[in-house]
C-alpha positions in Angstrom: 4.4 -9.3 6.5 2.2 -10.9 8.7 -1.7 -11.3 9.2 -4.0 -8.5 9.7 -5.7 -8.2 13.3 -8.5 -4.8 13.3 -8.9 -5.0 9.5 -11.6 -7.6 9.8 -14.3 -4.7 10.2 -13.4 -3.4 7.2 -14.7 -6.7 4.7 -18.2 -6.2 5.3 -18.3 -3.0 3.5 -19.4 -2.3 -0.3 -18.8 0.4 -2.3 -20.5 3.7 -2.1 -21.3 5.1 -5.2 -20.9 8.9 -3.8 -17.9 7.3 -1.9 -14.2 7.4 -3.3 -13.0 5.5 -0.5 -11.4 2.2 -0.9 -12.8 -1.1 -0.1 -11.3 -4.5 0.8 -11.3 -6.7 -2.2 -10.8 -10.4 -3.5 -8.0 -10.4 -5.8 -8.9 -13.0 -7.5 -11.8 -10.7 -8.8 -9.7 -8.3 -9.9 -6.5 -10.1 -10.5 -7.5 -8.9 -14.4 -6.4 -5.6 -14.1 -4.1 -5.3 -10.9 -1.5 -7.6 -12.3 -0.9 -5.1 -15.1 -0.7 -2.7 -12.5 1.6 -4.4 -10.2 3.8 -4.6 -13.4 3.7 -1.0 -14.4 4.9 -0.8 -10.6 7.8 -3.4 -10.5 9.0 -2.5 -14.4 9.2 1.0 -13.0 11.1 0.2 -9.7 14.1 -2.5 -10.1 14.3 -2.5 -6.4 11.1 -3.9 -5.7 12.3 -7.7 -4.8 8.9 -9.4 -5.5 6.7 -10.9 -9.0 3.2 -10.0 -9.0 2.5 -13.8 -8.0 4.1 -12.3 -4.4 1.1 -9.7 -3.9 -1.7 -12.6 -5.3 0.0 -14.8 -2.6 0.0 -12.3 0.5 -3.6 -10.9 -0.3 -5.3 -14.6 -0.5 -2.9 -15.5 2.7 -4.7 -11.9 4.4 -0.9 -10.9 5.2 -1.5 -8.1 2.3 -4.8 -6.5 1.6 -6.3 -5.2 -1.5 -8.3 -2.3 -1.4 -9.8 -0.7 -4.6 -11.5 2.7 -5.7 -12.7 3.6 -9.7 -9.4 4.9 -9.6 -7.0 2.6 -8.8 -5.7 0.3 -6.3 -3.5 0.1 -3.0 -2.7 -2.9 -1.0 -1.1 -2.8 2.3 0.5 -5.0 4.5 2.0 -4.8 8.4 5.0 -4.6 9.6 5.8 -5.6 13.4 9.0 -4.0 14.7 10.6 -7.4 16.4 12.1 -5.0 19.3 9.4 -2.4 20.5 7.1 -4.3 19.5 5.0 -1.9 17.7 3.2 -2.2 14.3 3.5 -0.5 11.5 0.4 -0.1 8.0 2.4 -0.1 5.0 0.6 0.9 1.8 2.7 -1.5 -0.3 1.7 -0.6 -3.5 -0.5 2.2 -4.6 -1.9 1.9 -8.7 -4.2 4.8 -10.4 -5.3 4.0 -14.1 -4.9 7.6 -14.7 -1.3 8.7 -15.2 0.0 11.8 -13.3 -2.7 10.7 -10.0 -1.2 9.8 -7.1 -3.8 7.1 -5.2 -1.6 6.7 -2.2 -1.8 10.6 -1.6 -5.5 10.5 -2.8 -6.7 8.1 0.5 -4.1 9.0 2.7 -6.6 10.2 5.1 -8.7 6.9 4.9 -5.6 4.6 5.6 -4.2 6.7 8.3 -8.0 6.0 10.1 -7.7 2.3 8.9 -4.2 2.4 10.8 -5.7 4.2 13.9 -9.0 1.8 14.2 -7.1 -1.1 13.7 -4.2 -0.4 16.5 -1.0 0.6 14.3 1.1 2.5 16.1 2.7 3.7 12.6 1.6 4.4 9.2 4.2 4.1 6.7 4.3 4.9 2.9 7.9 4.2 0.7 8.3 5.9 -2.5 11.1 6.7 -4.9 8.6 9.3 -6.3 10.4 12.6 -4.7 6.6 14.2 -5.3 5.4 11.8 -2.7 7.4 12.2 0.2 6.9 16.4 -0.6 3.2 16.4 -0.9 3.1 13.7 2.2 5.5 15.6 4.2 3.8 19.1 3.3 0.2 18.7 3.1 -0.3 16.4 5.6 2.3 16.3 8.3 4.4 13.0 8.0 8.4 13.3 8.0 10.8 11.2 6.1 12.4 9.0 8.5 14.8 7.2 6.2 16.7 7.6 3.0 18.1 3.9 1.5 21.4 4.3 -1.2 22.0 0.7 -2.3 25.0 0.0 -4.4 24.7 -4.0 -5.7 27.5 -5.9 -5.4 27.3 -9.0 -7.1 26.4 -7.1 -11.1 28.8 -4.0 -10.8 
């Protein structure tokens, strides 16, 4: 992860009551209810490699942004690609409080103009939710660009 460059014009805002779009926001403030999120997440995904201490961590550092809605939560981070050069928005986690609604897919739009404004050459989303990559790939034009089998080594 590293710090965010272009985001900056995004803290000034507040949110819009008619507006459904996500705002930047201290997680400290809402550290009450997106730490049970961000355990729903990593309960659900053994693969995930982090404690939600990690995410507090990289949001106060600004190497991770949160971003909140009435619905949920997202926080991204970037990724530089140490060849080309080129970065890279991931939307790290994505959190709705109602089950079966898919925030990530929800904003896509807004982060893909967050990526655009703020110079990523890439927006990047990783899921093991099948529904996901469909609706992404389907609705709104992105390809899968990698499929990752894992087989752990050390407990069987």
């Amino acid at each position: 992860m590293e710090e965010f460059t272009g985001l900056m014009v995004f803290l000034g805002r507040s949110m819009d009551e008619k507006s459904r779009d996500p705002v930047i926001a201290d997680i400290r403030e809402h550290w009450g209810w997106v730490r049970p999120g961000l355990e729903e997440i990593l309960n659900e995904d053994p693969f995930i490699d982090v404690i939600p201490e990690d995410v507090f961590t990289a949001c106060k550092t600004e190497s991770a942004h949160l971003w909140v809605t009435d619905d949920g939560f997202v926080v991204t981070t970037g990724l530089t690609d140490p060849y080309s050069g080129k970065r890279t928005l991931l939307i790290w986690f994505a959190w709705a409080k109602k089950k079966g609604m898919n925030i990530a897919a929800q904003c896509v739009g807004f982060f893909e103009q967050v990526a655009y404004d703020a110079g990523f050459s890439f927006i990047e989303v990783r899921t093991r939710h099948e529904q996901l990559g469909e609706y992404i790939e389907q609705s709104v034009g992105w390809e899968k660009e990698t499929v990752i089998y894992r087989r752990d080594m050390q407990n069987g």
